[in-house]
C-alpha positions in Angstrom: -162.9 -71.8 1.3 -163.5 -71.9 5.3 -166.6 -70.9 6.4 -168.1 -71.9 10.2 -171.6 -73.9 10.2 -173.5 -70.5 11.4 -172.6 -69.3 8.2 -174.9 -70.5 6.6 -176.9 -67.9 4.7 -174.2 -66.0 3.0 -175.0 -65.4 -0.9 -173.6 -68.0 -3.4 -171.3 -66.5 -5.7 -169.4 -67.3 -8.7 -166.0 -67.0 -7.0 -167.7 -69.5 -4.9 -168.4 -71.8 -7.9 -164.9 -71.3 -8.8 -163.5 -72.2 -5.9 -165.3 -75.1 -5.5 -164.1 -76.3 -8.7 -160.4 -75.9 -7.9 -160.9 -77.9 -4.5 -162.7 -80.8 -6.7 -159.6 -81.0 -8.9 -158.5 -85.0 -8.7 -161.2 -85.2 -6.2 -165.0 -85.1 -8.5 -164.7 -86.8 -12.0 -165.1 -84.0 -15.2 -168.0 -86.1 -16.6 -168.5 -86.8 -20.3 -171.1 -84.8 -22.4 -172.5 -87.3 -25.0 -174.7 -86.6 -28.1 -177.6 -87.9 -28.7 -178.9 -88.2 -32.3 -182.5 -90.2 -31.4 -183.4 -86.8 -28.7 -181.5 -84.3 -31.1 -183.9 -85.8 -34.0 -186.9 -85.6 -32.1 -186.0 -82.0 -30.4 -185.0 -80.7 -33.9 -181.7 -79.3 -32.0 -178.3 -81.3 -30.9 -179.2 -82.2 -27.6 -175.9 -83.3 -25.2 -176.4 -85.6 -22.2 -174.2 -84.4 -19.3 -173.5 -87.8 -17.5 -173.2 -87.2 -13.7 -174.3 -91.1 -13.4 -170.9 -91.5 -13.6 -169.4 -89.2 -11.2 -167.9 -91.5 -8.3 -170.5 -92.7 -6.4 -172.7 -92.6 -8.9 -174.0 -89.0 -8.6 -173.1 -85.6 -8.6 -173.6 -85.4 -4.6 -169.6 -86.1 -3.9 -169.3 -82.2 -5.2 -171.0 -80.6 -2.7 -170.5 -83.4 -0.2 -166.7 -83.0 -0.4 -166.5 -78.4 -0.6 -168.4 -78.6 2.5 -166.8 -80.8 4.6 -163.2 -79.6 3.5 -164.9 -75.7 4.4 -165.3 -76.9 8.1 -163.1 -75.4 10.4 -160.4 -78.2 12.4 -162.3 -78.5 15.6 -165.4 -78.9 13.5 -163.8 -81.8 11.5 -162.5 -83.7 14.9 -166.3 -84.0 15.8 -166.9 -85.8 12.6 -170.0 -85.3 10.5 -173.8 -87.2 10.2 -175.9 -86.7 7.4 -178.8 -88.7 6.4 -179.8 -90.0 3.2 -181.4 -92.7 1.2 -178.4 -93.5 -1.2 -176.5 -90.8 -2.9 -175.9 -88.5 -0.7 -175.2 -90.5 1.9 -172.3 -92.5 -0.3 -171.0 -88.3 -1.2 -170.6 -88.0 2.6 -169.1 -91.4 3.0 -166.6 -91.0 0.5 -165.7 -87.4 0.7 -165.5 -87.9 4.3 -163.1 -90.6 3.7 -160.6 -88.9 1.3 -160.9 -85.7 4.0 -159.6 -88.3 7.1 -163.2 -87.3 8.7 -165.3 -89.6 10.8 -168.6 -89.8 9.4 -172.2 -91.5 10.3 -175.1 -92.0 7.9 -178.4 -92.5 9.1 -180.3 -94.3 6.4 -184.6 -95.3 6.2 -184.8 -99.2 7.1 -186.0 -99.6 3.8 -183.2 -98.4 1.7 -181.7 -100.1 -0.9 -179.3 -103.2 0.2 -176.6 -102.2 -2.6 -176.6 -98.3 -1.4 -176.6 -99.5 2.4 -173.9 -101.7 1.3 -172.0 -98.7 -1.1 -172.2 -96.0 1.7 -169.9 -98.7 4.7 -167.9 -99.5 2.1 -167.1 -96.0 1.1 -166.1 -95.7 5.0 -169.0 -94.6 7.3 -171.1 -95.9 10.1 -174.5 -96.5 8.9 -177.3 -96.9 11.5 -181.0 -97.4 10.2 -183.4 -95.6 11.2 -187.1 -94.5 10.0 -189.2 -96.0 7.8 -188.9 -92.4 6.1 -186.7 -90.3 5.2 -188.0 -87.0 7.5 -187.4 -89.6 10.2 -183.9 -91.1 9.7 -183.3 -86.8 8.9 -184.7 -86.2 12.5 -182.3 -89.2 14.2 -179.4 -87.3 12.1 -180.3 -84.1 13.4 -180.5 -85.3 16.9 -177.5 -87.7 17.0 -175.8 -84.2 16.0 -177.2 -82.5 19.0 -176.4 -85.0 21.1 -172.5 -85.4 19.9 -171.4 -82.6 18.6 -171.2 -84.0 14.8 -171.7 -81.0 12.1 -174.6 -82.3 9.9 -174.4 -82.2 6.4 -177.6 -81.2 4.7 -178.0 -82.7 1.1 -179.0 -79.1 0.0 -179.5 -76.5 2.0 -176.3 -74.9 2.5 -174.3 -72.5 0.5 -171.1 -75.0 0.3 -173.3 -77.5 -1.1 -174.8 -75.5 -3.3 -171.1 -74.0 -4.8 -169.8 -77.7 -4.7 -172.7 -78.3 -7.1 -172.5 -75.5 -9.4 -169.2 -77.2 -10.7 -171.2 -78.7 -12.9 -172.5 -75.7 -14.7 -168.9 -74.3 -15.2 -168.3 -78.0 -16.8 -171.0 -77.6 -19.1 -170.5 -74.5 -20.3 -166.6 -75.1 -21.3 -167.7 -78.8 -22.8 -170.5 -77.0 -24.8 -170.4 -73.1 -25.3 -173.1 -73.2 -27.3 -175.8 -74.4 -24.9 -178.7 -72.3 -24.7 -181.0 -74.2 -22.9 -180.3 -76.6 -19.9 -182.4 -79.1 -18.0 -181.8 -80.0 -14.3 -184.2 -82.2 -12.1 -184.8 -80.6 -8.7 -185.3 -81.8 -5.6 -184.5 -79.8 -2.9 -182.6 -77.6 -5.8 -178.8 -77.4 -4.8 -177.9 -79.0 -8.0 -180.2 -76.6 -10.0 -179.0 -73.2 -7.8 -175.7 -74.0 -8.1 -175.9 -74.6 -11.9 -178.1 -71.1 -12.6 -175.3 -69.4 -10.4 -172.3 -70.9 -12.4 -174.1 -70.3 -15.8 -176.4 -67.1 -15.1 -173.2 -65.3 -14.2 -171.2 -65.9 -17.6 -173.9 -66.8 -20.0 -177.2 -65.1 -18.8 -178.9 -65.8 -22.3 -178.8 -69.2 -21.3 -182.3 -70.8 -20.0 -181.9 -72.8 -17.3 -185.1 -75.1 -16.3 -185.6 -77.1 -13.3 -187.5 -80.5 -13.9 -189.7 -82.2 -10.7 -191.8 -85.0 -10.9 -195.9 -84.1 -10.6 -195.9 -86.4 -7.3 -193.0 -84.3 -6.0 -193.5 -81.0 -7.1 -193.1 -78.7 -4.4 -191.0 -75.7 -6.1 -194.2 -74.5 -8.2 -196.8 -73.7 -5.4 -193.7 -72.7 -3.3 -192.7 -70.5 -6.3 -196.1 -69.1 -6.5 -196.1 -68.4 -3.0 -193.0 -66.3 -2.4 -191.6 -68.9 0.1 -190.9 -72.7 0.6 -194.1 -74.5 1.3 -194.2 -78.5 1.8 -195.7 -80.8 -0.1 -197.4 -83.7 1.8 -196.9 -87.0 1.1 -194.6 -86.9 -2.3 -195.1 -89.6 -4.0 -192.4 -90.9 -7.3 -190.3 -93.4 -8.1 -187.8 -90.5 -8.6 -186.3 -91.2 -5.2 -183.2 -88.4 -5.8 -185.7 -85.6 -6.3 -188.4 -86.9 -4.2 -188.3 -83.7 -1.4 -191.3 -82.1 0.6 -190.1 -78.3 0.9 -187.6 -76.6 -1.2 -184.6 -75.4 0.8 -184.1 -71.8 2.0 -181.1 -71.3 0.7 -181.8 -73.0 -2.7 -185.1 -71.6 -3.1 -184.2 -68.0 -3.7 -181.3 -68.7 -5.7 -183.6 -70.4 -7.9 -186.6 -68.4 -8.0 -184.0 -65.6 -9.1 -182.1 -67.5 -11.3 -183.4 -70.5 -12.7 -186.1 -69.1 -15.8 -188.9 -72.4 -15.1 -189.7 -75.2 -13.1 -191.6 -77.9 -15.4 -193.0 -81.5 -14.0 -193.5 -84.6 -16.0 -195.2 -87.6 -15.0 -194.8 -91.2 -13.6 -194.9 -92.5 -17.2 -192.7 -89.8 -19.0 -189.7 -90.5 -16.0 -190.2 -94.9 -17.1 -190.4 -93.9 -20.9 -186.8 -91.8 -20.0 -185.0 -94.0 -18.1 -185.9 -96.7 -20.8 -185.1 -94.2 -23.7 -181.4 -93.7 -21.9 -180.9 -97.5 -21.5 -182.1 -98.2 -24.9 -180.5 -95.5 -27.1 -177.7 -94.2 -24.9 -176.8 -97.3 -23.1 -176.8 -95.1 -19.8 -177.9 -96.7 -17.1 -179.8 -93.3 -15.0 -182.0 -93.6 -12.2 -185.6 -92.1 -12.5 -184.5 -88.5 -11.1 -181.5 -88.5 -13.2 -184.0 -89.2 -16.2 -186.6 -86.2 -15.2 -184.2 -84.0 -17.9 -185.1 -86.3 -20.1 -188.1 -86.9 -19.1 -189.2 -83.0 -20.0 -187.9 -83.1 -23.2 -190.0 -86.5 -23.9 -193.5 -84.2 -22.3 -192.9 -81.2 -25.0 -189.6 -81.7 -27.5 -190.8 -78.6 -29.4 -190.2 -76.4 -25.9 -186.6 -75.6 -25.9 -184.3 -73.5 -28.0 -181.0 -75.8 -28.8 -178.0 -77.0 -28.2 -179.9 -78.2 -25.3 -177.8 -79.9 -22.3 -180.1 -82.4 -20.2 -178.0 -83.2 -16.8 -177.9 -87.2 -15.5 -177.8 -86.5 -12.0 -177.0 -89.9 -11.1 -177.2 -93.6 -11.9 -177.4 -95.3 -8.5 -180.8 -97.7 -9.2 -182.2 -100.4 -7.1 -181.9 -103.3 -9.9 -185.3 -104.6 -8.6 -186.9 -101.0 -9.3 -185.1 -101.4 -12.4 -187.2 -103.8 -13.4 -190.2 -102.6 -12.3 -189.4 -98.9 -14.0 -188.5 -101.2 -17.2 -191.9 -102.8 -17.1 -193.4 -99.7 -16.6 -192.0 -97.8 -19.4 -192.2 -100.6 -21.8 -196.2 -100.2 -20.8 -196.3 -96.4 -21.3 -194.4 -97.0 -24.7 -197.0 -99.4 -25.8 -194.3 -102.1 -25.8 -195.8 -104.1 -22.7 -198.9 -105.6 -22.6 -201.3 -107.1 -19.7 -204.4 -108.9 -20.5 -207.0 -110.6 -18.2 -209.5 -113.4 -19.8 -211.6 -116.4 -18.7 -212.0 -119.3 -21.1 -213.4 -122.7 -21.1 -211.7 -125.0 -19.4 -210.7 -127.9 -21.0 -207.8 -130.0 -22.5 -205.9 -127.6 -24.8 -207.9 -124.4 -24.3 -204.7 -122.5 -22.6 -202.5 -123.8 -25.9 -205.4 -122.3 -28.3 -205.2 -119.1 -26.5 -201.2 -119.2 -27.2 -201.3 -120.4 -30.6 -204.3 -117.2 -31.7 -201.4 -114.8 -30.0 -198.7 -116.4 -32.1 -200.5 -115.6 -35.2 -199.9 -111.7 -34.2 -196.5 -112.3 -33.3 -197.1 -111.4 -29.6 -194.1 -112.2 -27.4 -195.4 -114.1 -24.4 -193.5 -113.3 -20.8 -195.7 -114.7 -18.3 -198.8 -116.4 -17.9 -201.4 -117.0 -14.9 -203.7 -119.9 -15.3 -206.4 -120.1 -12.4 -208.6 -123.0 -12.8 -209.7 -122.7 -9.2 -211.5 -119.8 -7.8 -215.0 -119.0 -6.1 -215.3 -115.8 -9.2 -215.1 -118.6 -11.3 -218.3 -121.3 -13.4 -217.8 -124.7 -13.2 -216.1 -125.1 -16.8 -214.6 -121.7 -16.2 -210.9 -120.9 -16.1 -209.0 -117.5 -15.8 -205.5 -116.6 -17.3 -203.7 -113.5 -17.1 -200.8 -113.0 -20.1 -198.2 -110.7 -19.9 -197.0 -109.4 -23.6 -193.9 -107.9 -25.0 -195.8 -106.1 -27.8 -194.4 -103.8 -30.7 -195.9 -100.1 -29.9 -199.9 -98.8 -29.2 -200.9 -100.0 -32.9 -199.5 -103.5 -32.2 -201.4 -103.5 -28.9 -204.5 -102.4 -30.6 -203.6 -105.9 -33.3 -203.2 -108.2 -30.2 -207.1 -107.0 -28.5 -208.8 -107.5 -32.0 -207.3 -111.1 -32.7 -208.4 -112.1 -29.4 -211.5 -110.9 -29.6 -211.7 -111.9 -33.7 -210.5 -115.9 -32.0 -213.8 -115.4 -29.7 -212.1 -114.1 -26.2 -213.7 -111.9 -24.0 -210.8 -109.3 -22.2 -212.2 -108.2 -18.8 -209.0 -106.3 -17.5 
């Protein structure tokens, strides 16, 4: 496969796919499909985890990354390439880029992730930061590439890309023949075109569905439209999918192909993540968890063997945390209460002991005794609970209230 840059709206085939997946050989990892029993049970079909977290780099992105910068013709190559990227597809570029002898630059926001700043150099490339956003570290890309003569690699939009990714359709269809439904997140949807081409083409009963975040979501009204449209100001914690406009060449593959686009919701992408730490001891990031995620929002939707693709595992441990938190919360399982109570010797251990009683697990407390909101004998505490599930919650509010505390937040 050799194609020029100003070819760059031919059809995606699955010769394409195929070929891609020969050039990948020793290069891209063929990823493990796991079982999983607790999201089989609750589905009421096996349901197989497709575990591109642990690709190299830590995503699926080194597919495309690598077929398009191996398709670039020599004089191409000696101008080395620039893309720009928050984390994984700026460590695909890197590394593929490496293994290829190709000089690469990565323009990255200011804001991104020490350990993916820190991934992408070591991989090999130049990083320069840029932006507090990623539309303007993509603009400083875009223009370094004007002004040097360095082929920019688009996360998405391009029909190498998109055959690079599609790999992992061919994958799943010889680890699981039986699939009949498969789940992708989406973003600016090379990963979900490339899949729909790969598995439309040899299994066309097979429904593939496309997963966004609600924050994110710009493939429905585009959908609806008949054309990309953006979407201002996303908003998700699902960095990986978090994309403004759908891209052209994406966007028709998957309004032909791909059968639904679905969104879930800031809690339903914690309560994933959580659910794949927890039961499949996967560590995903929030866009690889938007499969997961779906099948969370309606488990009774989808005719199994279901496949739910983990598009990658690179995670900001302090978002970790926070995502944890967040998904203990929407599980019930983490509880924040705000009180005032006289204050006097012993009153904060009295408040402890009452909590004790219900066997609430206490992470944190806040004790203000000093505050203008605040009576003379007044004194305000905030607790943070590890709790058991909603009913549990619900125990912990009437024992407070039952021990004579008023809750105000």
């Amino acid at each position: 496969m050799s194609y020029s840059t100003a070819d760059s709206f031919r059809p995606v085939t699955l010769d394409d796919v195929r070929g891609a997946q020969k050039m990948l050989s020793g290069v891209a990892r063929v990823t493990a499909m796991e079982g999983s029993r607790h999201l089989s049970q609750m589905v009421g079909a096996p349901v197989h985890l497709k575990s591109e977290n642990l690709q190299r780099t830590g995503s699926f992105k080194l597919r495309g990354a690598y077929v398009r910068i191996a398709g670039l013709l020599p004089e191409e190559r000696a101008a080395g390439v620039v893309a720009a990227s928050a984390g994984n597809h700026a460590q695909g570029v890197a590394l593929a880029s490496a293994l290829l002898g190709v000089r690469s630059t990565v323009f990255m926001p200011k804001g991104a992730p020490l350990p993916k700043v820190s991934a992408t150099r070591d991989y090999g490339a130049e990083v320069r930061l840029h932006g507090q956003v990623v539309d303007e570290t993509l603009a400083a890309a875009q223009e370094y590439a004007a002004e040097t003569g360095a082929v920019f690699i688009h996360p998405f939009d391009h029909p190498d890309i998109i055959a690079g990714q599609g790999t992992v359709g061919l994958e799943i269809l010889e680890q699981c023949p039986e699939a009949r439904t498969i789940l992708v997140g989406i973003g600016g949807g090379g990963l979900a075109a490339g899949i729909a081409v790969a598995v439309k083409s040899l299994r066309p009963d097979v429904r593939v569905v496309g997963v966004q975040a609600a924050g994110a979501a710009a493939y429905p009204p585009s959908l609806a439209a008949g054309r990309p449209v953006s979407v201002e100001n996303p908003a998700t914690m699902a960095d990986g999918i978090k994309v403004g406009r759908p891209g052209d060449v994406p966007f028709g593959i998957v309004g032909e192909l791909v059968d639904e686009v679905r969104t879930v919701s800031e809690d339903e992408l914690s309560a994933a993540l959580l659910l794949c730490l927890e039961r499949a001891k996967l560590v995903v990031e929030p866009a690889g968890a938007s499969p997961v995620a779906a099948l969370l929002s309606e488990p009774g939707a989808f005719e199994g063997p279901v496949v739910a693709v983990l598009s990658g595992g690179n995670v900001d441990p302090v978002l970790m945390e926070r995502v944890l938190r967040h998904g203990m919360a929407a599980q019930g399982r983490y509880l924040a209460v705000r009180l005032r109570l006289t204050d006097r010797p012993g009153a904060l251990a009295t408040l402890l002991g009452a909590l004790s009683v219900v066997d609430a697990n206490v992470l944190d407390v806040s004790h203000v005794r000093t505050d203008p909101r605040l009576g003379l004998t007044e004194a305000e505490v905030e607790l943070h609970l590890e709790t058991k599930g909603p009913a549990h919650c619900a125990e912990v509010g009437q024992a407070l209230r039952e021990a004579g505390y008023t809750v105000i937040g």
